[in-house]
C-alpha positions in Angstrom: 72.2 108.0 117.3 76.2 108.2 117.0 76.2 109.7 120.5 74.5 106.7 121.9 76.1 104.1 120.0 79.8 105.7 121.1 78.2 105.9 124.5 77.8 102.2 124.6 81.4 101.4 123.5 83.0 101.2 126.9 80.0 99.6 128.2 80.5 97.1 125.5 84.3 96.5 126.1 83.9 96.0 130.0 81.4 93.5 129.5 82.9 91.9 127.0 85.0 89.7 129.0 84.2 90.1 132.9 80.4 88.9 132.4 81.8 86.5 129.9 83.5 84.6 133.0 80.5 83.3 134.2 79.2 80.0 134.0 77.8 79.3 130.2 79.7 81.5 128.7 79.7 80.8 125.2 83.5 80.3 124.1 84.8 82.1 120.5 88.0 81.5 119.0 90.2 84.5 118.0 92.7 83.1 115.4 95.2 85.3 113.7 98.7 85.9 113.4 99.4 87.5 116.6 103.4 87.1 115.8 104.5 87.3 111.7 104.4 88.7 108.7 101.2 90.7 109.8 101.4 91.0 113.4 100.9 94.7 113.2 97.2 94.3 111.7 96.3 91.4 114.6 95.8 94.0 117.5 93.2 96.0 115.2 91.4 93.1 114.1 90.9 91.7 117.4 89.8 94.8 118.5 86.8 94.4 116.4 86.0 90.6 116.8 86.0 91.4 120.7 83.9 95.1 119.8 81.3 93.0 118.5 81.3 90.4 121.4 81.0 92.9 123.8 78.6 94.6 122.4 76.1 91.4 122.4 77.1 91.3 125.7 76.2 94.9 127.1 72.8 93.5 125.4 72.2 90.5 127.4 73.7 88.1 125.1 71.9 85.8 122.8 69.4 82.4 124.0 68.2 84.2 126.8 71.1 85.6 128.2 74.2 83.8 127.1 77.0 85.9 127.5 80.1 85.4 125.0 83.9 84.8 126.1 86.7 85.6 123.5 89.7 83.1 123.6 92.9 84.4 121.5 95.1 82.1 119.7 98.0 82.7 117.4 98.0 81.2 114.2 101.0 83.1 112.8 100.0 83.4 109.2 102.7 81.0 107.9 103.3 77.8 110.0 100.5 75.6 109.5 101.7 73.4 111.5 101.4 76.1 114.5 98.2 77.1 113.4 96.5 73.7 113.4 97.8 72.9 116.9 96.5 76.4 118.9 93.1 75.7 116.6 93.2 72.5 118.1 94.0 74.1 121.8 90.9 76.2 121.1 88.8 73.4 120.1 89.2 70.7 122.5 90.8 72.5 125.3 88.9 75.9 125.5 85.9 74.1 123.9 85.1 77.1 121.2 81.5 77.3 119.2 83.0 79.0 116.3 86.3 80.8 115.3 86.8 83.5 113.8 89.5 83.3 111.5 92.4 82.7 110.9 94.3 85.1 109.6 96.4 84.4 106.2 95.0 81.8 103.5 97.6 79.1 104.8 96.9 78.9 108.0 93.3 79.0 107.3 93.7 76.6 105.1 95.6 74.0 107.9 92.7 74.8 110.0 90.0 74.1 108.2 91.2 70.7 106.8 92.9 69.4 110.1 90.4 70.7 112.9 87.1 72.5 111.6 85.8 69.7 109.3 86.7 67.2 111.4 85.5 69.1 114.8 82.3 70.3 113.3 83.7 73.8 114.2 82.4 76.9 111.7 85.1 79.5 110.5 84.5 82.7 109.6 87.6 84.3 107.9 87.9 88.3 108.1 91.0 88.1 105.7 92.2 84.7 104.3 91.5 85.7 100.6 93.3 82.8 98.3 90.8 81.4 95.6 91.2 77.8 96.6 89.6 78.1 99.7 87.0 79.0 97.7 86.5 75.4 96.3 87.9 73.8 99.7 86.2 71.0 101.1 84.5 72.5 104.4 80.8 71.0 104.9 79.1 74.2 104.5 81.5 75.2 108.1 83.7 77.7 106.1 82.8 81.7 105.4 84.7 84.7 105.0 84.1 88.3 105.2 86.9 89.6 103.0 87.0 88.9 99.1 88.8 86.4 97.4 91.9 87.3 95.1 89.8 86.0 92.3 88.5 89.3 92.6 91.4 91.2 93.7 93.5 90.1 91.0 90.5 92.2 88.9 90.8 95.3 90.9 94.5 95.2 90.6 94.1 95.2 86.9 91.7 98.0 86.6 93.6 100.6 88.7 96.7 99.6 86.8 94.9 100.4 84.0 93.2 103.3 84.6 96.6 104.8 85.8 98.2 104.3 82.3 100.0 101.1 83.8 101.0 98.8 80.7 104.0 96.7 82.0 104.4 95.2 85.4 106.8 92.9 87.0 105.3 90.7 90.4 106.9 89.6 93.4 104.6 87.0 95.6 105.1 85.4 99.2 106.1 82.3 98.5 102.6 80.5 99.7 98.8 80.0 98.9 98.2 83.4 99.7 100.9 85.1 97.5 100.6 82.3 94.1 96.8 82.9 94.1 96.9 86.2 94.2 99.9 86.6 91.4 98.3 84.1 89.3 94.8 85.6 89.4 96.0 89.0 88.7 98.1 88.0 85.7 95.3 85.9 84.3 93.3 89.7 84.9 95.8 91.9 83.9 97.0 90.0 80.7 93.2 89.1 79.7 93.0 93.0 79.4 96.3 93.8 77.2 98.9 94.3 79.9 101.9 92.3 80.4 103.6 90.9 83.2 107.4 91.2 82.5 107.9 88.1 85.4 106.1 86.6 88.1 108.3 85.3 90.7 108.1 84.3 93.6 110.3 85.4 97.2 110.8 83.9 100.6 110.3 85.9 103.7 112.1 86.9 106.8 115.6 86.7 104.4 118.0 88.7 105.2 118.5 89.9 101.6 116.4 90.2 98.7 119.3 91.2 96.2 119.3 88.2 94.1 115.0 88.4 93.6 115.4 92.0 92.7 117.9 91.4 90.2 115.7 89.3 88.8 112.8 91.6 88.8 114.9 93.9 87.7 116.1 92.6 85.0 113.0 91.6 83.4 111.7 95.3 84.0 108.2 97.0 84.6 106.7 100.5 85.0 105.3 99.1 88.2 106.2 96.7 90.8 103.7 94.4 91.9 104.2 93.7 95.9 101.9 90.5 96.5 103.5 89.7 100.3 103.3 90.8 103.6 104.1 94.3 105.2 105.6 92.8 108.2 108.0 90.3 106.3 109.1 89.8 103.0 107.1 92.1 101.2 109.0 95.0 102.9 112.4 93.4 102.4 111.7 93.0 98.5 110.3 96.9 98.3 113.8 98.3 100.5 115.9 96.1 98.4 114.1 97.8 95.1 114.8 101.0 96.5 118.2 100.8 97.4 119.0 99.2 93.7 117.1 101.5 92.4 115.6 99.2 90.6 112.2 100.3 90.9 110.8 103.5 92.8 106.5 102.8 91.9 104.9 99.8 93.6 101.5 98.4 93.6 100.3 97.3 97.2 97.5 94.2 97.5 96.0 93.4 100.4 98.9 92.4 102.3 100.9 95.2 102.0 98.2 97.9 102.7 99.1 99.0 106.2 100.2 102.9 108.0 103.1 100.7 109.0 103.9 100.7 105.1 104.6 104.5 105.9 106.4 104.1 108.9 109.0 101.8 107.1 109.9 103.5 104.0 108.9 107.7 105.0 108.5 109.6 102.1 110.7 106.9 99.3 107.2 105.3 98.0 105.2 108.4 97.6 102.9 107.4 94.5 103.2 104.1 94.6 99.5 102.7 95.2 97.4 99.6 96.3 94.2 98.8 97.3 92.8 96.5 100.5 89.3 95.3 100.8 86.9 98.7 102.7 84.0 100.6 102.0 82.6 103.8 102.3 79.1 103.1 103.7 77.3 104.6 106.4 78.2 101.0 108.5 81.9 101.2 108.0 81.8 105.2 109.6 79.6 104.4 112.3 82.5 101.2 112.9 85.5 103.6 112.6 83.7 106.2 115.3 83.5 102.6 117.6 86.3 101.5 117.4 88.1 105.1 118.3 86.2 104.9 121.3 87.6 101.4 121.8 90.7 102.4 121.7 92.0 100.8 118.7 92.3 101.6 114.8 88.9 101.0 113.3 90.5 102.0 109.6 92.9 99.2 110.1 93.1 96.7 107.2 90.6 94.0 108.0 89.6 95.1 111.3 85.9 95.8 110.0 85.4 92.6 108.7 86.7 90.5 111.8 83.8 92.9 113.8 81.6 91.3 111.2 83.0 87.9 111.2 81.9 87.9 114.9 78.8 89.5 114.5 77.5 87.3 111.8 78.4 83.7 114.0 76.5 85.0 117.0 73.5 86.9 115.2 73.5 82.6 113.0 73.6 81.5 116.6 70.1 83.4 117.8 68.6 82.8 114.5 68.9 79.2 115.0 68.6 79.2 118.8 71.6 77.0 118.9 75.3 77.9 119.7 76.2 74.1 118.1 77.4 74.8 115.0 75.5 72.0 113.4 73.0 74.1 113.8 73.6 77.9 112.9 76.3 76.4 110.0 72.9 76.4 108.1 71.3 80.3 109.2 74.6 82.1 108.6 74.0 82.9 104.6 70.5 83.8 106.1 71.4 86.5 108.7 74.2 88.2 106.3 72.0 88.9 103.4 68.2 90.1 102.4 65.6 89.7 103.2 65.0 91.0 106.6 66.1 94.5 108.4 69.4 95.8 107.6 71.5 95.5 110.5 74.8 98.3 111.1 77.7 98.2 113.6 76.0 99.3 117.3 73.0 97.6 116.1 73.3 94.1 117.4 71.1 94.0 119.6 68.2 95.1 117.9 69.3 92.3 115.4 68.9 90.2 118.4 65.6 91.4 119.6 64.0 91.1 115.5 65.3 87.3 115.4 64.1 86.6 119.1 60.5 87.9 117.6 60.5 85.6 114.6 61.8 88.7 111.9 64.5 88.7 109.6 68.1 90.6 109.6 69.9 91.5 106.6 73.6 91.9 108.6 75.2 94.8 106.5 77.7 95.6 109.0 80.8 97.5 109.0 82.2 95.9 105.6 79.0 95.9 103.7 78.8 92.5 103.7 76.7 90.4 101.1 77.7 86.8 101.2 77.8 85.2 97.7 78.3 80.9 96.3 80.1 79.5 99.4 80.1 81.8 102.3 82.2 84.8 101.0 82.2 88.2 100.8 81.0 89.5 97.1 83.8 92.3 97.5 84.5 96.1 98.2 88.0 98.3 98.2 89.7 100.7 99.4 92.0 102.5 97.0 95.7 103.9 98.5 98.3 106.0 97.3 101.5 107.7 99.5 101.7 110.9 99.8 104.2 112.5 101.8 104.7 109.7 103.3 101.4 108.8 104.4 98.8 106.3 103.2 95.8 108.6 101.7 92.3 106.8 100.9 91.6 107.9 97.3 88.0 106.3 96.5 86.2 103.3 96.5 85.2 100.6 94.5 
């Protein structure tokens, strides 16, 4: 079966965008930070949004052979203002059905509010992971296939825990992404005996992060707790730690989990440790050997779950024979969870073919997914550490 599904894979990419170009093509957004703090994940995850799009493609489509179109737009991860207006570009100009995205919390956030509710436009979210989205006002438009920090500030706790971690001091991105995130792991962390020495927050893109490390510093830690972004701030506030000496262990969220992580500090932050959302099922193998044939990093932080953003708005779309998304805002929860066949990466067009009949899919994907309350993912990791200078998968939880 691998053979055949790898087989496919440069069927999948061609046809992902020259048969797109003909008339009715059915338009998707693309939305993530293309240029900012994680500009260096973008490429991977819309490698997988655009896997998935081809592969429906090399199917036939979906409706009796529309074929789907991906439109890229850069929503930067921190200028909302930015973010709202290329959203807008996508929605009026390029006349998307669906987005998926965006990228960080804020600019999801901007999006949703200023141009999906309005628009009518359903977003699904392969990383945006701050706990108010979860309660945001988004008329049943809004999922996302990564946790939310509600849960991650959990995780963080527990592998602190089990590695003997007492005493941490946090450093957050100054945003919605970085507070939720530091206040939901304190709230964790504390409720289980630990302590958090201080819990400040840090700008990025400065050019020096001496006075916020003094500050961490001084209240001290066995651990520092990174809550930013690898391509900004985040990485400032772990060089300046290092060059103090202030601290030499970090603990990486999300944000920070990247190879590029290795590539900026080689061999100074071996043991330090993190986590990002991932899985170990058969789905998220079967992705990886995809997307190596695609030509792009399938083991890239959030790229699996952008491949199942995609997936899960188009198979939503069949299921309700409708690309409006008036209509498949309402068969979404339906295709990504039981009952019905369970659907894996290579397999989207059989998912096609069972919903065409009248059948059921139960989209499992390359992130496992299970949507839970409103739209979101119920939550697997991947646990890191450095060694040698190289990020190392340790487990899974």
């Amino acid at each position: 079966m691998k053979k055949v599904l790898l087989a496919s894979v440069a069927a999948a990419l061609m046809t992902g965008g020259a048969m797109a170009d003909g008339h009715g093509a059915i338009k998707l957004g693309v939305s993530l930070g293309f240029t900012g703090p994680l500009e260096s994940l973008a490429p991977a995850m819309a490698g997988g949004a655009e896997l998935a799009m081809g592969e429906v493609n090399a199917a036939g489509g979906i409706l009796d052979g529309k074929m789907f179109e991906a439109v890229q737009g850069d929503s930067t991860c921190i200028d909302a203002s930015a973010a709202t207006s290329v959203a807008e570009r996508l929605v009026t100009s390029d006349g998307v059905a669906g987005i998926v995205g965006a990228m960080c919390s804020g600019a999801t956030g901007a999006i949703l509010a200023n141009v999906a509710v309005p628009n009518g436009i359903v977003m699904v979210s392969p990383s945006a992971t701050s706990p108010g989205l979860t309660t945001a006002e988004d008329n049943g438009l809004f999922f996302r296939t990564a946790p939310s920090d509600a849960r991650q500030g959990v995780i963080i706790s527990e592998i602190l825990a089990e590695n003997g971690i007492t005493n941490v001091a946090v450093s957050y991105t100054n945003n919605d992404y970085g507070k939720g995130l530091a206040d939901a792991f304190e709230s964790a962390f504390e409720a289980a005996g630990g302590t958090v020495t201080i819990n400040a927050a840090h700008e990025d893109n400065k050019a020096d992060y001496s006075a916020e490390v003094g500050a961490l510093a001084a209240a001290g830690g066995e651990v520092l707790v990174v809550a930013g972004y690898v391509d900004s701030g985040g990485s400032g506030i772990v060089r300046a730690a290092l060059d103090t000496g202030a601290f030499d262990t970090f603990y990486f969220p999300d944000g920070m989990v990247s190879e590029q992580l290795g590539l900026n500090f080689p061999g100074e932050i071996d043991g330090s440790f993190g986590a990002n959302p991932g899985t170990d099922s058969n789905g998220a193998q079967l992705y990886q050997d995809m997307a190596t044939a695609g030509g792009f990093d399938g083991t890239s932080p959030f790229s699996a779950e952008s491949y199942d953003a995609a997936a899960l708005i188009m198979l939503a779309m069949q299921a309700a024979g409708s690309a409006d998304p008036a209509d498949y805002k309402d068969t979404l929860m339906d295709v990504a969870n039981a009952p019905g066949e369970v659907i894996l990466p290579g397999e989207l067009a059989k998912a096609i073919q069972i919903l065409k009949d009248g059948g059921g899919v139960d989209y499992s994907g390359a992130s496992a997914v299970e949507l839970i309350g409103p739209g979101e993912a119920g939550g697997n990791y991947r646990q890191i550490t450095f060694e040698n200078g190289e990020l190392v998968v340790v487990g899974y939880r």
